[in-house]
C-alpha positions as CSV (number, residue, x, y, z in Angstrom):
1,X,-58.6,46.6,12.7
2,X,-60.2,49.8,12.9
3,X,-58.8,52.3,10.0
4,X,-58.2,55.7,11.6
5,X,-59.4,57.2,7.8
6,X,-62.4,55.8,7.8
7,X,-63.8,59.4,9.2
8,X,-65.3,58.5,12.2
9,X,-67.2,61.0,14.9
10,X,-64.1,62.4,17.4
11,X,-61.2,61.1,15.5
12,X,-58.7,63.6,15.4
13,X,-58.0,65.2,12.0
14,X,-54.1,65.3,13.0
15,X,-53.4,62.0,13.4
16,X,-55.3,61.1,10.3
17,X,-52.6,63.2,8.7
18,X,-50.2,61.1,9.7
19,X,-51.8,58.1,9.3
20,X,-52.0,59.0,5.8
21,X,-48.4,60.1,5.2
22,X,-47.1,56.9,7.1
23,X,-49.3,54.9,4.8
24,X,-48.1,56.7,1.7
25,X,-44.7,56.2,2.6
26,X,-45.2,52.4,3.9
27,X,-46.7,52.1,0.1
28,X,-43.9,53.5,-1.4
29,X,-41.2,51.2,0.8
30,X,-43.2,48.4,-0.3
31,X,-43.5,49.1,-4.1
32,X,-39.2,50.1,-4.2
33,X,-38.8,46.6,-2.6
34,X,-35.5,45.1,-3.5
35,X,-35.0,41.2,-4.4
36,X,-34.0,39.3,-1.1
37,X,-35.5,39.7,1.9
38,X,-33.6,41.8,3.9
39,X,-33.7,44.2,0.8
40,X,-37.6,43.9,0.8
41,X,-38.1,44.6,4.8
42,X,-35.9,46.8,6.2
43,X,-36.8,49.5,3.9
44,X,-40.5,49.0,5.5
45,X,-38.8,48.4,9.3
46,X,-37.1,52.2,8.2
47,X,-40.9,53.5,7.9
48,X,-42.1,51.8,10.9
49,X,-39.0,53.6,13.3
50,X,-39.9,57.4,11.6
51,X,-43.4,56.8,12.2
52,X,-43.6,54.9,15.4
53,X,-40.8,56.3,16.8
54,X,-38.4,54.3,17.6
55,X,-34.1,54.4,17.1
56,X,-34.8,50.3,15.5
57,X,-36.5,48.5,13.9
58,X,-35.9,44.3,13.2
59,X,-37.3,41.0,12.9
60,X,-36.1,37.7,14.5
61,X,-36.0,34.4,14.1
62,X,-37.1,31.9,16.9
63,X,-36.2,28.1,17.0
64,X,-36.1,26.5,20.5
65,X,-34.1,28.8,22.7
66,X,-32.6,30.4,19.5
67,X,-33.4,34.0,18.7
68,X,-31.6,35.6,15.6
69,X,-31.6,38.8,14.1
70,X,-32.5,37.9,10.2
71,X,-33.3,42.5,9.0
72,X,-32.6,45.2,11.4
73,X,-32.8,49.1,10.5
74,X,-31.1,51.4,12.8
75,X,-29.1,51.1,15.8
76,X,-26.3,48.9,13.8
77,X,-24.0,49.3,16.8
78,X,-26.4,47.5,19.0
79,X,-29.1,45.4,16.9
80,X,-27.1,44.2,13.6
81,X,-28.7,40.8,11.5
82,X,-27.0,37.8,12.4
83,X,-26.8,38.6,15.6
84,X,-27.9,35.3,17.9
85,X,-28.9,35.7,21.6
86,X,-30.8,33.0,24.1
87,X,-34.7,33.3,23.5
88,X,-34.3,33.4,27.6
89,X,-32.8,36.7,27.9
90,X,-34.5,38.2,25.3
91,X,-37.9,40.7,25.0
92,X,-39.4,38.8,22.5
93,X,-40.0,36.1,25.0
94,X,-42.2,37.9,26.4
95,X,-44.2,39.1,23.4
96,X,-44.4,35.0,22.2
97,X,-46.2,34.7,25.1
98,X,-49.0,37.3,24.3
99,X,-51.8,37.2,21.6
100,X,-51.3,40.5,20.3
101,X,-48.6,43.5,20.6
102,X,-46.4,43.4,23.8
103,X,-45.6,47.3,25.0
104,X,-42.8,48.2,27.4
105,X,-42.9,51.9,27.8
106,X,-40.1,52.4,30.5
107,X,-38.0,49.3,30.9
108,X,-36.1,50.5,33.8
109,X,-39.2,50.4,35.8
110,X,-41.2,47.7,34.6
111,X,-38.8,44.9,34.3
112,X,-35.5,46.3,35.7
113,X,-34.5,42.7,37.0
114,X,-35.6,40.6,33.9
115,X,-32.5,39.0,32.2
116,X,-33.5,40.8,28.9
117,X,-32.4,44.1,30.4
118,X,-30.1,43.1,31.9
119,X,-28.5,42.3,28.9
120,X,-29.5,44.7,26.3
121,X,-30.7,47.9,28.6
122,X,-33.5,48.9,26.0
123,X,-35.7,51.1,27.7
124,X,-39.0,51.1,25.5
125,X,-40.4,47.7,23.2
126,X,-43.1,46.8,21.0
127,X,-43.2,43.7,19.6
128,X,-45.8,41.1,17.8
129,X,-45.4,37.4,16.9
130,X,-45.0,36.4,13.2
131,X,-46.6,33.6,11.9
132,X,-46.1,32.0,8.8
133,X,-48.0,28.6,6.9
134,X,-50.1,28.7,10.6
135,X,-46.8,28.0,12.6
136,X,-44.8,30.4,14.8
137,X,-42.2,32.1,12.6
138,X,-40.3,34.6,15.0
139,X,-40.9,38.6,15.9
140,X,-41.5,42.0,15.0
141,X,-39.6,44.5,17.2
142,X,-39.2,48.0,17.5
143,X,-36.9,49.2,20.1
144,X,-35.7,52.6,22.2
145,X,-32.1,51.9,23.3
146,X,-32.6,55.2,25.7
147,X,-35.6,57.0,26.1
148,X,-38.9,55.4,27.2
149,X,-41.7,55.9,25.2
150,X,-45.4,57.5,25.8
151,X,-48.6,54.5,25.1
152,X,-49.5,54.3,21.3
153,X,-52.1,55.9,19.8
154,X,-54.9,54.3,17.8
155,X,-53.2,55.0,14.3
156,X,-50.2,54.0,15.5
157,X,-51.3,50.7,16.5
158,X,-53.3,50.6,13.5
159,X,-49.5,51.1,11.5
160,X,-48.1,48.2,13.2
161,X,-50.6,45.8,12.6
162,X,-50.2,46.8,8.9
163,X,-46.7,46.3,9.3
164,X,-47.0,42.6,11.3
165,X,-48.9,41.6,8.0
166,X,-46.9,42.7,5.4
167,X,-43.7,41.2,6.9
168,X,-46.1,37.4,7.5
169,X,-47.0,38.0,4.1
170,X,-43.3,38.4,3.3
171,X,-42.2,35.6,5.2
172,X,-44.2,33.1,3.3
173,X,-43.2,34.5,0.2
174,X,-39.7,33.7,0.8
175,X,-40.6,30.2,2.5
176,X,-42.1,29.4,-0.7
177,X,-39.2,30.6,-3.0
178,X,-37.2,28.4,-0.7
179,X,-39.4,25.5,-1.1
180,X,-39.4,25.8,-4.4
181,X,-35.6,26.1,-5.4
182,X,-34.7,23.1,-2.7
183,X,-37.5,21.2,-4.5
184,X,-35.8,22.0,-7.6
185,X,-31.9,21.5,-6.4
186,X,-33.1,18.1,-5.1
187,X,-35.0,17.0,-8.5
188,X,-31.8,18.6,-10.3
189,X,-29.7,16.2,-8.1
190,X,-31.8,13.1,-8.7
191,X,-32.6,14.0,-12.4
192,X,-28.5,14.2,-12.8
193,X,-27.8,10.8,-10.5
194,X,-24.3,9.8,-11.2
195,X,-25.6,5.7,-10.9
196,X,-28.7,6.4,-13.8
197,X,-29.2,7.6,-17.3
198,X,-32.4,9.6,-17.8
199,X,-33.8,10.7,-20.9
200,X,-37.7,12.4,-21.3
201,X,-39.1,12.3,-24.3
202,X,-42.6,13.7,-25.9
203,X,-44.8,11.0,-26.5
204,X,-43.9,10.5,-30.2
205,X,-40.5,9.7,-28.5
206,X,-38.7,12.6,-29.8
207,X,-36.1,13.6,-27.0
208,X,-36.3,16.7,-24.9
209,X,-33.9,16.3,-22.5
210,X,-31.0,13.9,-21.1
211,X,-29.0,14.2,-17.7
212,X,-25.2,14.8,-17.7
213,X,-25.0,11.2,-17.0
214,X,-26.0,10.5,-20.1
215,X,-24.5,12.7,-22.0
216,X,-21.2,12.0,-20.7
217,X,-21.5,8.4,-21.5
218,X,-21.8,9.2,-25.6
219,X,-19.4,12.1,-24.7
220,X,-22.2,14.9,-26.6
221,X,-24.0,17.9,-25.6
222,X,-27.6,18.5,-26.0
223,X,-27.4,19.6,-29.5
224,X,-26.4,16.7,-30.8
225,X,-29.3,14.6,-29.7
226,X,-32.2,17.0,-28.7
227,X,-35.1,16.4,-30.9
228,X,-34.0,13.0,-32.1
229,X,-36.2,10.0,-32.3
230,X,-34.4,8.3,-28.8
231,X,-33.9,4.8,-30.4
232,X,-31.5,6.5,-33.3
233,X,-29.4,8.7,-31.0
234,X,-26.0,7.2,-29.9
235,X,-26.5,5.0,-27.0
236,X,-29.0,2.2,-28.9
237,X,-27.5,2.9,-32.6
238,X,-24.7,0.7,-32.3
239,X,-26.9,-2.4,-32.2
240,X,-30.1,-2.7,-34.6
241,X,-31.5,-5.6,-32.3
242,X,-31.1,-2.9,-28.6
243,X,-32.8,-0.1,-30.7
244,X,-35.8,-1.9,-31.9
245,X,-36.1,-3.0,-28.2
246,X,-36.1,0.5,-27.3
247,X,-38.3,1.6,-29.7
248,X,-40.9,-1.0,-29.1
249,X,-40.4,-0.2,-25.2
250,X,-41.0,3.9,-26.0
251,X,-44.0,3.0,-28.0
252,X,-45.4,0.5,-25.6
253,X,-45.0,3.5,-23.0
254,X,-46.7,6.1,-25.0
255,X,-49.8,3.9,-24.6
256,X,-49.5,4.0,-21.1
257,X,-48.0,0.8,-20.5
258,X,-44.9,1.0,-18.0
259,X,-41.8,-1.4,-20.3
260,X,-38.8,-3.2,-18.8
261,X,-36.2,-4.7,-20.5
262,X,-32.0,-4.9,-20.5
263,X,-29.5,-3.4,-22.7
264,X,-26.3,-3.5,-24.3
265,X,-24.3,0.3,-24.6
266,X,-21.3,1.0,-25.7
267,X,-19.8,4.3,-24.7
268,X,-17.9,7.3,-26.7
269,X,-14.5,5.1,-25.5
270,X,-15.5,2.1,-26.1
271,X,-16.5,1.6,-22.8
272,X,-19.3,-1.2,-22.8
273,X,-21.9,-1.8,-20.0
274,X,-25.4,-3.6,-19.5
275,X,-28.3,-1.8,-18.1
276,X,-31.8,-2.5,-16.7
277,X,-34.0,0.5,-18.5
278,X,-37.2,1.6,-17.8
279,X,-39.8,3.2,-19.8
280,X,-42.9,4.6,-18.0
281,X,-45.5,7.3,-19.1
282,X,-46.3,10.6,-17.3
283,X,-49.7,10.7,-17.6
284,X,-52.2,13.9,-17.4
285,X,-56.1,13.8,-17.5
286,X,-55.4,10.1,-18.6
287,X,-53.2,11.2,-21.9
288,X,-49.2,10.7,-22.1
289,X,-47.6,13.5,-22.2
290,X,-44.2,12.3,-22.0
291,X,-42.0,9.3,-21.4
292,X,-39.2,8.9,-19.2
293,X,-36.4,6.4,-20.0
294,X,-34.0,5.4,-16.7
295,X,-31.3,2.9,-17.1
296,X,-29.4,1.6,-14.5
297,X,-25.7,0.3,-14.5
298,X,-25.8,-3.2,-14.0
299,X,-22.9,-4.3,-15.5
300,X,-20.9,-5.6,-12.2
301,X,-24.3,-7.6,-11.5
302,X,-24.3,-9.4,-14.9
303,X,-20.6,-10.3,-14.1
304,X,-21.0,-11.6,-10.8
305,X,-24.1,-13.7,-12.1
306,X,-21.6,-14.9,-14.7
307,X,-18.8,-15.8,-12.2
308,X,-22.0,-17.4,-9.7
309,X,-22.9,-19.4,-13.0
310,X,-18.9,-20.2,-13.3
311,X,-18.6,-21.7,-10.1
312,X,-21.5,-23.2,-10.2
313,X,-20.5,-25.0,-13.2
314,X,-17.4,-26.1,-11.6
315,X,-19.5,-27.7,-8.7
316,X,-21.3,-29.4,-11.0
317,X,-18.7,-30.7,-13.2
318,X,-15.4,-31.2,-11.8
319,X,-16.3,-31.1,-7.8
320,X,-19.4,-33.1,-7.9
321,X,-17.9,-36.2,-10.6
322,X,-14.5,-36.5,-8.6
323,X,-16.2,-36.9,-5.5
324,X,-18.3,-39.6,-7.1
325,X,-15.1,-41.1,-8.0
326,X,-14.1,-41.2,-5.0
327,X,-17.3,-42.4,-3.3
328,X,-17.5,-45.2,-5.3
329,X,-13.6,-46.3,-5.1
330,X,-14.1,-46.0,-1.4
331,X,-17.5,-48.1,-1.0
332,X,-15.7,-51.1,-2.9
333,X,-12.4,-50.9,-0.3
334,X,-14.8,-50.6,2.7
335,X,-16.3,-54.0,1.2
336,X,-13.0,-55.4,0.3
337,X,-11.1,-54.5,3.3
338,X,-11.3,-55.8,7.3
339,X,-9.9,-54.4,10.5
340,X,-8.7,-50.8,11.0
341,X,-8.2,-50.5,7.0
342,X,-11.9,-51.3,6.6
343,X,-13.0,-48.7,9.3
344,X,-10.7,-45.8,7.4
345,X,-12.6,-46.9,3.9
346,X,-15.6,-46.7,5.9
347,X,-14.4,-42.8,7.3
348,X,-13.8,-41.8,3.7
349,X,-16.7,-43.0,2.2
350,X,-18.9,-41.2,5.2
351,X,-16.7,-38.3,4.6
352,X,-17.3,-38.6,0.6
353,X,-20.7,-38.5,1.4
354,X,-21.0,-35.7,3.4
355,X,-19.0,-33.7,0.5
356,X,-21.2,-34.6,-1.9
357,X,-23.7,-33.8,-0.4
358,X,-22.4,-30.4,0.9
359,X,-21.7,-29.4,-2.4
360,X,-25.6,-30.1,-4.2
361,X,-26.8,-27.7,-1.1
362,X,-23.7,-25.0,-1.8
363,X,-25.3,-25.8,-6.0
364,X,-28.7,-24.7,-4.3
365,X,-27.6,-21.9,-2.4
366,X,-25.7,-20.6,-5.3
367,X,-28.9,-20.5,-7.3
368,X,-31.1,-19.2,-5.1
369,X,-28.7,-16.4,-4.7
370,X,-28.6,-15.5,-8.4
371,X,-32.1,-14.8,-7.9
372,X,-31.0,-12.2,-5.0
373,X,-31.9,-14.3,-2.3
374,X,-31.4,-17.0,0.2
375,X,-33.1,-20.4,0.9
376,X,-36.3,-20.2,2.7
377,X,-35.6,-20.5,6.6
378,X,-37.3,-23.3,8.7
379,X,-37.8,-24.8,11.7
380,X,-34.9,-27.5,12.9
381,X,-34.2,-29.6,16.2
382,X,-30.4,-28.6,17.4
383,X,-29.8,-31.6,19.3
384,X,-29.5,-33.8,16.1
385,X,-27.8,-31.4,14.4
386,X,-24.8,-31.1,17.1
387,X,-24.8,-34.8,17.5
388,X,-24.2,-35.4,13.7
389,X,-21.8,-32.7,13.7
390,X,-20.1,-33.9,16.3
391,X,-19.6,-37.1,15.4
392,X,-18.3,-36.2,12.0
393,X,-15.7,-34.1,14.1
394,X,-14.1,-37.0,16.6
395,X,-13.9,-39.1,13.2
396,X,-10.9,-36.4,11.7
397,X,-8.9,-36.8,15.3
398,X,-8.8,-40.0,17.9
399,X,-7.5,-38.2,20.6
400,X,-9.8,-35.5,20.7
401,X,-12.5,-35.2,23.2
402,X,-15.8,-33.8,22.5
403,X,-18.3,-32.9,25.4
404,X,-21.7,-31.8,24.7
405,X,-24.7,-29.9,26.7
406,X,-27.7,-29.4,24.6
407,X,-31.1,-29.0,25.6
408,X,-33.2,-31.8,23.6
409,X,-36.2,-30.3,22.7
410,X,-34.2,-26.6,21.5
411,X,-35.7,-26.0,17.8
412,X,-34.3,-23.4,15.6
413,X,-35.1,-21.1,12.7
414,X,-32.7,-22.4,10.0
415,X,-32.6,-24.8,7.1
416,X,-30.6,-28.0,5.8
417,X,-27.6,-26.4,5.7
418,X,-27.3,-26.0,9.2
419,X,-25.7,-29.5,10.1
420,X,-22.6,-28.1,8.1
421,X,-23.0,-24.7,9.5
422,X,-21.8,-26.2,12.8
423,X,-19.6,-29.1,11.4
424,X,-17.7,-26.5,9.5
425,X,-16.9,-24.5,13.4
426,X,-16.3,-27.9,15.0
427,X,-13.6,-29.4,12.4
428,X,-12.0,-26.2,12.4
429,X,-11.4,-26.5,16.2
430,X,-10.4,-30.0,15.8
431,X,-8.1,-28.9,12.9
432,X,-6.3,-26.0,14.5
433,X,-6.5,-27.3,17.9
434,X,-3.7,-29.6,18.0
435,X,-3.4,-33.3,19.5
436,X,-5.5,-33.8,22.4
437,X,-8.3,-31.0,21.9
438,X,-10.7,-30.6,24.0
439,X,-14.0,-28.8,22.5
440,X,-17.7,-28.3,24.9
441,X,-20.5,-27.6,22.9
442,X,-23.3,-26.2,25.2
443,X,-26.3,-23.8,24.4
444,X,-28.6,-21.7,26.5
445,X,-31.6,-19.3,26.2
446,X,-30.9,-15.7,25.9
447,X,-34.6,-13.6,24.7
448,X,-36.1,-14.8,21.4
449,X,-32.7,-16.5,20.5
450,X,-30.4,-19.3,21.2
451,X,-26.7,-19.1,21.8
452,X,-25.2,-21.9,20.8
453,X,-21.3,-22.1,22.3
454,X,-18.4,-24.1,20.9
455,X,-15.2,-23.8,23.4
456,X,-11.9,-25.3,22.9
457,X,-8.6,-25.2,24.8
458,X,-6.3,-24.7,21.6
459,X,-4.0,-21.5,20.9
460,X,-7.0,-19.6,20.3
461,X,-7.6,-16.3,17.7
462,X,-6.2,-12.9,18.2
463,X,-8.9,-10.0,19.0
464,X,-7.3,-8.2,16.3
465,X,-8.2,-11.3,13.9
466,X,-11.6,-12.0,15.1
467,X,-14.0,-10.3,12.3
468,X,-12.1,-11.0,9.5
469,X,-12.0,-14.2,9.6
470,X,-15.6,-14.3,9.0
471,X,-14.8,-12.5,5.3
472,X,-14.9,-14.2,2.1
473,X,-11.0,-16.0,1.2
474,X,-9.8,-15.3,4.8
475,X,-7.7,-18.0,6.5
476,X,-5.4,-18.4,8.9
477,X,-1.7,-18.5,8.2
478,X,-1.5,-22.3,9.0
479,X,-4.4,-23.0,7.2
480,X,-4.5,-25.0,3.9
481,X,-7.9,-24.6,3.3
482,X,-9.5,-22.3,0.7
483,X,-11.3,-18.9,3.0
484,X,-14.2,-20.1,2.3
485,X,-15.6,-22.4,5.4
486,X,-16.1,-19.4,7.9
487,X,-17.4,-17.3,5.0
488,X,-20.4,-19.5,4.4
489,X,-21.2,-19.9,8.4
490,X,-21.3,-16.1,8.4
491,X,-23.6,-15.9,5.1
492,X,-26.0,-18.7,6.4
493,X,-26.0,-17.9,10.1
494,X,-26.8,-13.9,8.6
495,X,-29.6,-15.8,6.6
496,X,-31.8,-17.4,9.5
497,X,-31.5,-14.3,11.6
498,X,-28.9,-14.6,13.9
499,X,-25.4,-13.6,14.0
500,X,-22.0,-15.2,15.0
501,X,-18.7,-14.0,17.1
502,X,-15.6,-15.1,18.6
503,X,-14.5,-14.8,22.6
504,X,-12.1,-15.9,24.9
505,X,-12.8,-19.4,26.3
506,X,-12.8,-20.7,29.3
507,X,-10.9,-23.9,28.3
508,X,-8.3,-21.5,27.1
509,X,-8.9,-21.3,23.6
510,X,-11.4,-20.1,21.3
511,X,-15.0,-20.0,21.9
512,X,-17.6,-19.4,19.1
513,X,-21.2,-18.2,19.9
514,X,-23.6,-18.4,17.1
515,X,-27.5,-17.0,18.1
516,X,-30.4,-18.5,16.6
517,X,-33.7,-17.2,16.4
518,X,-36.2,-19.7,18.4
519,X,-39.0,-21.6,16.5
């Protein structure tokens, strides 16, 4: 940038006059900045028109075909900040496409057909691109809405490339304020999480601040507990045995040793809840500096484990030692009896059986799950599967008939569990399918997965009815079972990957499609 002060052989002593008086008034505009950005600028766009001569000065915005007016001096009626036009039918499109200062002296003349004139009708333009962080930001403009203008002088153009770098500079200025409060809204927002207590503390432990979370549990402010030891203040003083847990955690912490352990708080209403805390240091140049404390409400998850471990119980117990009852009652009838009465005994001891068996997988599955997940897939043959299903099926009705198509050598990703995954589909279309059902079972190859269809011809489900009845407790109104049947297909079938549905057959009825991933 050559400095038209600088005193150099032929430069004329008149325009280094005003060089130097637009300079001391740029400096001036600059140092009687206001605090936004607007205030900041167009105070310096002001010394830019008097000096360069134009009606207007502004800077815009450009995103995509966006072009916004964000500070505008002069011409209000015409160029006012907020104003948004197509980048399209603007001048500036035409300076984003130079490397340096785009002139248009007399519009009228030199692009009387472009769609920027059209629109606007400015008869003179000079405009640069702004840059800011190394990325295109948007445009300095200065604009004649009448007159056209003569080519700049040196000093001018000298002036405007002072200008186009005070305004960048400004520009990242206020990206970086910008950065910095969203950076501090968003760590406000995650330090005050509605779902976590936070505390910091110095390294001795002392407490320097709590979020409202927190505070709103014990119902104080930060007076009350600011400073304390953390293990004394209200939400561990309640229990000797949780604050000596927390103070061995904090003190574990301070040595740079990240501590997890659960807790016991009971709130300014009595409220009590169960939490899974945190303690982990903040480390600089390898010393703690502080320690923050999170605890997380896990006070439904304890109670569901509890109702898991409930039921679980009852499997175990009451299911599991009837059934055994029953098994063995049923063995000594099938050896005692002959004829049809030996063949029921025979039914209700395989069915007996099955139940009890069922229900030491279910035993499994529920403690698996209270360890937040699911049996371990694996690889299992379908034909076998359907067949013993199947079988189990034509044993609840006589008069049923049962047609299968399965491709032998079809092998699955599943587990154990899925013999009664499709038992549990098939006896519910021999249950609700009246006398003389009729149910196909046939599969084919769709992708990576297997669809595996079971028609029927009975009254079939409502669409409306469909999804739901895959939810936990849901049952149909002539049903006497308990909900849970469908429920469990959906869990399990959810478990090896694939998914399940209901459709119109083409028997008439029902027909459910469950996909299986291929082995």
């Amino acid at each position: 940038m050559n400095d038209p002060l600088d005193g150099a052989e032929g430069s004329d002593p008149e325009e280094q006059d005003r060089y130097l008086a637009a300079m001391q008034d740029l400096t001036a505009a600059m140092a009687a900045s206001g605090t936004s950005f607007r205030e900041r600028v167009e105070p310096v766009l002001a010394v830019g028109r008097e000096h360069l001569g134009f009606p207007n000065g502004h800077i815009a915005v450009i995103a995509g075909d966006s072009h916004e007016i964000v500070a505008s001096s002069g011409l209000q009626s015409t160029i006012t900040a907020g104003d948004e036009t197509p980048r399209s039918e603007t001048y500036c499109r035409h300076t984003l496409s130079e490397s340096g200062m785009y002139i248009v002296t007399n519009a009228s003349e030199e692009m009387a057909t472009d769609p920027a004139y059209e629109r606007f009708g400015l008869e003179a333009y000079v405009g640069a691109t702004l840059r800011a962080d190394g990325a295109e930001y948007g445009t300095l403009c200065f604009v004649n809405d009448s007159e056209s203008i003569s080519e700049f002088s040196d000093w001018q153009q000298t002036l405007f490339e002072h200008l186009t770098q005070w305004v960048e500079a400004e520009i990242e200025r206020e990206l970086a304020v910008d950065t910095r409060e969203q950076s501090q809204r968003l760590l406000e927002a995650t330090f005050n999480s509605p779902e976590t207590f936070i505390g910091i503390l110095n390294a001795d432990g002392h407490l320097l601040r709590a979020n409202t979370t927190a505070l709103g549990f014990i119902d104080a402010d930060d007076d009350a507990v600011l400073g304390e030891l953390f293990w004394e203040t209200p939400w561990w003083n309640h229990s000797d045995e949780v604050a000596c847990r927390c103070q061995n955690a904090v003190e574990r912490a301070s040595e740079g040793e990240m501590v997890r352990f659960e807790a016991e708080h009971v709130g300014a209403d009595g409220q009590r809840i169960s939490t899974a805390v945190v303690a982990r240091p903040v480390m600089v140049d390898g010393t703690v500096q502080k320690v923050i404390v999170e605890g997380t409400d896990i006070t439904d998850l304890k109670r569901r484990e509890e109702q898991m471990e409930f039921f679980n119980s009852i499997l175990r117990h009451d299911i599991l030692n009837g059934m055994t009852v029953i098994e063995a009652r049923a063995e000594t009838l099938a050896d005692a009896l002959t004829g049809t009465q030996a063949a029921y005994a025979e039914t209700i001891l395989d069915w007996s059986q099955d139940i009890v068996d069922l229900t030491q997988k279910v035993r499994s599955v529920l403690s698996t799950m209270s360890d937040d997940e699911l049996t371990e897939a694996e690889t299992i043959e379908l034909g076998p599967v359907v067949e013993g299903a199947t079988k189990k099926a034509v044993s609840m009705a006589e008069d049923c008939t049962l047609r299968t198509d399965i491709h032998g050598d079809t092998v699955v990703v599943a587990d154990d569990l899925l013999d009664d995954v499709v038992g549990n589909i098939l006896t519910n279309a021999v249950e609700h399918g009246g006398p003389g059902t009729t149910i196909e079972v046939t599969t084919d190859r769709v992708g990576s997965m297997v669809h595996l269809r079971i028609a029927d011809d009975g009254p079939g489900i409502p669409p409306a009815e469909r999804e739901a009845i895959f939810e936990k407790g849901e049952r149909g109104p002539e049903s006497t079972g308990t909900g849970f049947g469908l429920y469990f297909v959906s869990v399990m079938v959810n478990n090896y990957g694939g998914d399940i549905w209901v459709e119109d057959s083409d028997l008439g009825g029902s027909e459910f499609v469950v996909t299986l991933p291929v082995a």
